[in-house]
C-alpha positions as CSV (number, residue, x, y, z in Angstrom):
1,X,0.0,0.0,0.0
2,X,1.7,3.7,-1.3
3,X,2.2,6.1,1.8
4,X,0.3,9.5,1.5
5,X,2.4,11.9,1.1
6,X,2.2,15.2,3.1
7,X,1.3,17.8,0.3
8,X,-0.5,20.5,3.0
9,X,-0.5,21.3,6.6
10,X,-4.3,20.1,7.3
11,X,-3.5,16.7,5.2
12,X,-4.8,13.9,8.2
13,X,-0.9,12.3,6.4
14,X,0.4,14.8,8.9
15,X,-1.3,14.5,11.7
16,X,-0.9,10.5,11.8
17,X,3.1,11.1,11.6
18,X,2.5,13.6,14.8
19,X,0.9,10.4,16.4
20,X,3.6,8.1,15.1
21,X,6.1,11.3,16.8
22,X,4.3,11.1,19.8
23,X,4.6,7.6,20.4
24,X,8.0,7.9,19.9
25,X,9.3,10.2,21.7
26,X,10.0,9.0,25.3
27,X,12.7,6.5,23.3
28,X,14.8,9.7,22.8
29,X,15.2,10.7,26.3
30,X,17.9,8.0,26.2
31,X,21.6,7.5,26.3
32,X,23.3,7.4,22.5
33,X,19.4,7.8,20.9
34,X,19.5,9.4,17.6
35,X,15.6,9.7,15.6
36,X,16.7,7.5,13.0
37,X,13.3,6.1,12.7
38,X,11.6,9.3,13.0
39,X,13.6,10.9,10.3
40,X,13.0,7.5,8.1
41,X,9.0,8.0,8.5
42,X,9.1,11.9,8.0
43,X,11.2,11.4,4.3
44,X,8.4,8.7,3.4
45,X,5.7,11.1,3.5
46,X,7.3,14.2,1.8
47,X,8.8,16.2,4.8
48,X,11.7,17.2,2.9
49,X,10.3,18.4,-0.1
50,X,8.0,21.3,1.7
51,X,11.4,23.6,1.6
52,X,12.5,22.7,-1.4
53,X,11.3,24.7,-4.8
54,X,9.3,22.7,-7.9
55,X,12.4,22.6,-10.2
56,X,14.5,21.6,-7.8
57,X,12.1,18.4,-6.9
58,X,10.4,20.1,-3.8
59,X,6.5,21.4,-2.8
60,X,7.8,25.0,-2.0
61,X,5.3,25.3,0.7
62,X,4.0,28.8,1.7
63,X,5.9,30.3,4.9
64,X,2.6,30.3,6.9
65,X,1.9,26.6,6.1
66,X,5.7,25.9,6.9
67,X,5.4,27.5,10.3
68,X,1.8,25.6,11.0
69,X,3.8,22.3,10.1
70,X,6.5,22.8,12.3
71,X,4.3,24.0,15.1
72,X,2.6,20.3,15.1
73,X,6.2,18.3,14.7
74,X,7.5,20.1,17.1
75,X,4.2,19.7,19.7
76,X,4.7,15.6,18.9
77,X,8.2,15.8,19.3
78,X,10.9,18.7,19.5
79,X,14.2,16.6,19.3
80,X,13.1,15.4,15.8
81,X,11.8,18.5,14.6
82,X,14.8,20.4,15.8
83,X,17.1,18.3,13.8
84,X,14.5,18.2,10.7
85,X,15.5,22.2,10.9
86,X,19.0,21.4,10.7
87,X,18.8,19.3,7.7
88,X,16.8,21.7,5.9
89,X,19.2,24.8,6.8
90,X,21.5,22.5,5.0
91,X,19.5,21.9,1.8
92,X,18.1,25.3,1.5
93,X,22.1,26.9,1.3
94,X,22.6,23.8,-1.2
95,X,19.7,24.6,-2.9
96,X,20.4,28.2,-3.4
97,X,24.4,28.3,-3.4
98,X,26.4,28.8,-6.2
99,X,27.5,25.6,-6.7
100,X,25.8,23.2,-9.5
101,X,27.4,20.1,-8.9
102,X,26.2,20.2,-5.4
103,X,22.7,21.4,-6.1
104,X,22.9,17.9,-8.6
105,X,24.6,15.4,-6.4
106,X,23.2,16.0,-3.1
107,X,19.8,17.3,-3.3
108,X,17.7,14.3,-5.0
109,X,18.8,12.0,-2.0
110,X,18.4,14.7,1.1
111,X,14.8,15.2,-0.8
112,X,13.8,11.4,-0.4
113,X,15.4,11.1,2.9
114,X,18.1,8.7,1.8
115,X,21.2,10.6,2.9
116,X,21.5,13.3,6.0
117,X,22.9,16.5,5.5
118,X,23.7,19.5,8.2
119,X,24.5,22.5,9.1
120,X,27.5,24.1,11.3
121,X,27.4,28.0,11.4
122,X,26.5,29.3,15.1
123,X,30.4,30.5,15.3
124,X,29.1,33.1,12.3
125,X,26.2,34.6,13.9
126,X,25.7,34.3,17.6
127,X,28.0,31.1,19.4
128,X,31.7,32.2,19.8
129,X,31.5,35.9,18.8
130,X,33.9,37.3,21.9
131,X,37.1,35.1,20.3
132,X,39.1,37.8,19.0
133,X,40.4,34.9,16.2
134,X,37.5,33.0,14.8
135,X,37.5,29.4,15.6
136,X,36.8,28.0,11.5
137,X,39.4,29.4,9.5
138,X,39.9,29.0,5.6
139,X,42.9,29.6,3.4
140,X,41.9,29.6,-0.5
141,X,44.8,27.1,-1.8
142,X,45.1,26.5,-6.2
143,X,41.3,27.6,-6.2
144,X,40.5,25.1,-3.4
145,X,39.6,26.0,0.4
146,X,41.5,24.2,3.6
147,X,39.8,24.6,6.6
148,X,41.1,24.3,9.9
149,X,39.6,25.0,13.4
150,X,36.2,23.9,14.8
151,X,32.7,24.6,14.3
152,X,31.2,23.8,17.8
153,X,27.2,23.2,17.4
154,X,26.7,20.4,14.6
155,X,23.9,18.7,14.9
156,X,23.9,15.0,14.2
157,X,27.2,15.4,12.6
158,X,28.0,11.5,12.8
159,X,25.1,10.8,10.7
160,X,25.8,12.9,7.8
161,X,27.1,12.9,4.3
162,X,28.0,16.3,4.3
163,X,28.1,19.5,6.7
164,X,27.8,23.0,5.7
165,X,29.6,24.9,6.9
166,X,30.8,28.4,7.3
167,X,35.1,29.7,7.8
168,X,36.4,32.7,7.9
169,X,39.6,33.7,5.7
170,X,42.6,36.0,7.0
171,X,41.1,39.3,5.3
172,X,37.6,38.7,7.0
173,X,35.8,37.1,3.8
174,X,33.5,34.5,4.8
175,X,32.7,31.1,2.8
176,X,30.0,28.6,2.9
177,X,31.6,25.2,1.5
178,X,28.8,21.9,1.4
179,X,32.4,19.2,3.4
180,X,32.0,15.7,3.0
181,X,32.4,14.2,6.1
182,X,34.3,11.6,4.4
183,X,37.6,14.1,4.1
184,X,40.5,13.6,5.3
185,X,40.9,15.6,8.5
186,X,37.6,16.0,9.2
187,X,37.1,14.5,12.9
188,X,33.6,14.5,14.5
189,X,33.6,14.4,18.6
190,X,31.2,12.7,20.7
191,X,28.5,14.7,21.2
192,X,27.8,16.0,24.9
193,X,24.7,15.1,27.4
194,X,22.6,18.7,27.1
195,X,20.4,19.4,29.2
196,X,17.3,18.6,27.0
197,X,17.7,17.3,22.9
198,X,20.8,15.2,23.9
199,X,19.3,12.6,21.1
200,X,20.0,15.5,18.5
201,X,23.4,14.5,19.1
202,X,25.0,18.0,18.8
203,X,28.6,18.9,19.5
204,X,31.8,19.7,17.7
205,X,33.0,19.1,14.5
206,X,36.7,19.2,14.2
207,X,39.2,20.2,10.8
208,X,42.7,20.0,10.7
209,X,43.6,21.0,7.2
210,X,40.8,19.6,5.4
211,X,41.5,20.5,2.0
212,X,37.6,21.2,0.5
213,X,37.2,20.9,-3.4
214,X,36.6,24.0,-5.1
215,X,33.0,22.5,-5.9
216,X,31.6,22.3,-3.0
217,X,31.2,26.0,-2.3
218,X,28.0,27.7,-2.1
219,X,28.8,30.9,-0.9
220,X,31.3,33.4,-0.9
221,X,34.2,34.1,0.0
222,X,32.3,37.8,0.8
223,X,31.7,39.2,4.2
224,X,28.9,38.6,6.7
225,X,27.9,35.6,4.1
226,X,24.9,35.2,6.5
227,X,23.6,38.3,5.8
228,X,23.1,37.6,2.1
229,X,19.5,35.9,2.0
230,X,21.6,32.2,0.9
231,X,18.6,30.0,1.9
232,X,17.0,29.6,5.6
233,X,17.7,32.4,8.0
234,X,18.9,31.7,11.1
235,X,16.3,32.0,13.8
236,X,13.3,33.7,12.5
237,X,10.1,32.8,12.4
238,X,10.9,28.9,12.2
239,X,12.8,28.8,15.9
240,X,9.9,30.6,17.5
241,X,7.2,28.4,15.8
242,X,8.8,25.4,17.6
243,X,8.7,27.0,20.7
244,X,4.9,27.3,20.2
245,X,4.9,23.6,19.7
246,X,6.3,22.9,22.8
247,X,3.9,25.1,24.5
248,X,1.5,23.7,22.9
249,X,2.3,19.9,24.5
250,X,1.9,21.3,27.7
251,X,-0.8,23.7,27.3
252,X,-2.8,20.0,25.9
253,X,-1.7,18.5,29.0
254,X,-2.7,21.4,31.4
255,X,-6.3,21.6,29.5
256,X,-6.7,17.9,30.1
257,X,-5.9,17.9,33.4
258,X,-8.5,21.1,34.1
259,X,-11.7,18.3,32.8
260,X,-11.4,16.5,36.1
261,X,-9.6,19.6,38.4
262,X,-11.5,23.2,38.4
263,X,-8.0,25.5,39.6
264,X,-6.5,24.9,36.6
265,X,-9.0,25.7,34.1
266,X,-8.6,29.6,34.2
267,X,-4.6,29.2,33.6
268,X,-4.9,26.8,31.3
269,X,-7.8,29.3,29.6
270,X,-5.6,32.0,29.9
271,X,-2.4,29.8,28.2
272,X,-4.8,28.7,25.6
273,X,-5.7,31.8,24.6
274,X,-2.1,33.4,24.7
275,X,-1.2,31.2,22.3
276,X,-3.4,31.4,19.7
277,X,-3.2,35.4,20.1
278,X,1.0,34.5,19.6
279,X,0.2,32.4,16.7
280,X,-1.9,33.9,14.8
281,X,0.7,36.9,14.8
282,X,3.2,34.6,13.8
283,X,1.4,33.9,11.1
284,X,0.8,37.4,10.5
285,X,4.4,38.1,10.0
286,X,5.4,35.7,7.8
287,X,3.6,37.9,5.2
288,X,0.8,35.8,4.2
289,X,-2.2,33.0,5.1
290,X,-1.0,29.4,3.0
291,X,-3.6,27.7,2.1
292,X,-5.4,28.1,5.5
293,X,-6.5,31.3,6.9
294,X,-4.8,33.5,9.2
295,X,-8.0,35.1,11.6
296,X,-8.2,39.0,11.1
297,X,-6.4,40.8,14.5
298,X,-8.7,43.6,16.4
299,X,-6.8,47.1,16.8
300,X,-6.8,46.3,20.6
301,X,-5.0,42.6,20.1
302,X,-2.4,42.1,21.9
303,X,-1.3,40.2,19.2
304,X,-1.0,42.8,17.2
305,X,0.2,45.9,19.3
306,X,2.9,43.6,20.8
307,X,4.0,41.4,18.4
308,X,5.7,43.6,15.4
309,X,9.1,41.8,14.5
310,X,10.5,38.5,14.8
311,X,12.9,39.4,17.7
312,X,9.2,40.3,19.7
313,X,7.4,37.2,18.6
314,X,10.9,35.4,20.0
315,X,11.0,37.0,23.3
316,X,7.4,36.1,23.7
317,X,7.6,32.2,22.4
318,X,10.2,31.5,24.8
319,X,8.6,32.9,27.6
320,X,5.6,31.2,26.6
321,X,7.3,27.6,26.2
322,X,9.0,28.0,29.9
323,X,6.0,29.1,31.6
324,X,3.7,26.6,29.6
325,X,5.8,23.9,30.5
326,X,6.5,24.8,34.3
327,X,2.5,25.3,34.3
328,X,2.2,21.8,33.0
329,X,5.1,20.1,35.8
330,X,3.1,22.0,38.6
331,X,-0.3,20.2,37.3
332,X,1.7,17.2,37.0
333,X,2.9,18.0,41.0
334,X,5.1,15.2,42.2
335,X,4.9,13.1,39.3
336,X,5.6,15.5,37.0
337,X,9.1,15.4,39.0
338,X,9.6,11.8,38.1
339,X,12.3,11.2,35.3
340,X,10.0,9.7,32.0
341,X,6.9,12.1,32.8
342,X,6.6,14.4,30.0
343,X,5.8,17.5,31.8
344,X,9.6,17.4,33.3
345,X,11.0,16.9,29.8
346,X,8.9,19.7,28.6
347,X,10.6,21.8,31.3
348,X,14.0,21.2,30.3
349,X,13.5,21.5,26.7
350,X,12.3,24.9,27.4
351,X,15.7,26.1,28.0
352,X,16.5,25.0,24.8
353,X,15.2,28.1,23.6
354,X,17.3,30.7,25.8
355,X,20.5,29.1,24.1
356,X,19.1,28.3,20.4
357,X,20.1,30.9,18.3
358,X,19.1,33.4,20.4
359,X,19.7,36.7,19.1
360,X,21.3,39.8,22.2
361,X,17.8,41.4,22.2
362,X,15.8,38.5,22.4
363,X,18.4,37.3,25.1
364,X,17.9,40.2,27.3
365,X,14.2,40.5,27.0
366,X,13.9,37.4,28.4
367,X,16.6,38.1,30.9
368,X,14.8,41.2,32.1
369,X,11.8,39.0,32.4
370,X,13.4,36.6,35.0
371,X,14.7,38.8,36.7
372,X,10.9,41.0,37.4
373,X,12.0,43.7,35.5
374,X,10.6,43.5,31.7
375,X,8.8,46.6,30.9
């Protein structure tokens, strides 16, 4: 029997994987786990090709419809999902970079879900930035690059065919090169126990004079190559929609616990309502409906007053995933505090998104917050 493939964000396709993510889940809270499986079910059903555009074998899904996508994979499970937006910051630089003969060897395969490709370039926009020397350095050698340093968040590194990858060359230029992992000099460490997400299996990728054919560069060398528009952005809209999936877990749980317990039905009201308000101005900024409608904001929405950039809409996802989720362990009470309950997991996923490409502002809005001095 053919699997349906996922060709819109209300296809029922999408909300059995979410189940099938669901179920799942609790195996990644595990030593060594990787959502090999998850990944496997995700690329049967067309996952891949949302970000991808028509010519190049791909849906090209709407923003909106992207975001409302993500914001159910990431309420079923956020490990998965996170590393589903890894692999797609890959193919969208691949997709768009200059090079050809990576565009035509690597995309057909990442599309299907037969190979694994990701992404290394915190240490270019907000990891690492106090080192007076950057810590990925590239030297342009007979039209080649060599590469030598570290890139220190790669996620799922030992899984992959290829990491992109961004170095900085003595003059300040930046490049984006698509390394196979296969290259000589290319060393990929164990990947730490985090706090929450260890089974995205993110740590350090290692190059001591990896010598990177001329081919495989997308990008560059130019400065700030981040800056110009090659593929997915980092953080934007995407980071804060799976921050509103996780809130959303935990708002589901708090709402099913307030059927047989009457204190919790006005917070979980109040939740409830909060973020629908946040997601419907998500929506709203991403400059368009999809195919599903985005519900027309009152002048005196808070949705709309508040919630004017993606920085805002940040600030107010994380703080809505931390309390959501602290909301959901106090419900829980004492068995919430049990390791395997999903209302602790919830909890420390949360702070996931204080460290996640989380731009100054954003940082010290929420900072500000905690400490009971936000505006």
């Amino acid at each position: 029997m053919p699997v349906e493939r996922i060709t819109s964000p209300q296809d029922a396709a999408l909300d059995a994987l979410c189940t099938r993510l669901a179920e799942l889940s609790p195996s990644l809270d595990t030593a060594d786990a990787w959502p090999a499986e998850q990944l496997r079910a995700c690329g049967a059903v067309g996952v891949f090709e949302w970000f991808v555009p028509h010519e190049l074998g791909g849906q090209a899904w709407h923003e909106a419809d992207l975001l409302r996508a993500y914001v159910k994979l990431a309420a079923a499970c956020l490990t998965t999902t996170f590393v589903i937006t890894q692999r797609i910051g890959a193919m969208q630089r691949i997709a768009a970079g200059d090079s050809a003969p990576a565009r035509e060897e690597l995309l057909p395969d990442l599309i299907s879900g037969g190979t694994f490709a990701t992404v290394g370039i915190s240490h270019l926009t907000t990891s690492r930035q106090h080192l007076a020397r950057p810590v990925l350095r590239a030297e342009e050698r007979a039209g080649d690059f060599v590469l030598d340093g570290y890139s220190p968040w790669v996620t799922g590194a030992e899984f992959a065919q290829h990491v992109v990858l961004g170095a900085t060359l003595g003059d300040g230029r930046q490049v984006l090169v698509a390394v196979p992992t296969v290259l000589p000099g290319v060393r990929i460490d164990r990947a730490p126990l985090l706090v929450g997400l260890s089974a995205s299996r993110t740590g350090a990728v290692q190059l001591e004079q990896v010598r990177v054919p001329r081919k495989w560069l997308l990008a560059g060398p130019m400065h700030d190559v981040m800056k110009q528009g090659l593929g997915a952005r980092t953080g934007g809209h995407q980071t804060s929609a799976l921050a509103i999936g996780l809130a959303t877990s935990a708002i589901e749980f708090l709402q099913r616990q307030s059927g047989q317990r009457a204190d919790l039905v006005e917070p979980a009201d109040a939740l409830i309502e909060e973020r629908e308000a946040l997601m419907d101005a998500m929506l709203q900024l991403a400059g368009g409906t999809g195919i599903l409608p985005v519900k027309t904001q009152g002048q005196d929405d808070p949705a709309t007053t508040c919630v004017t950039s993606s920085n805002e809409l940040r600030t107010r996802a994380n703080s809505l995933a931390l309390r959501a989720s602290q909301a959901a362990l106090a419900a829980a009470k004492g068995a919430g505090y049990v390791v395997g309950h999903p209302a602790g997991r919830w909890c420390r996923e949360a702070l996931f998104f204080l460290v996640w490409s989380c731009p100054q502002p954003v940082l010290q809005a929420n900072l500000c917050e905690l400490a009971g001095i936000a505006d």
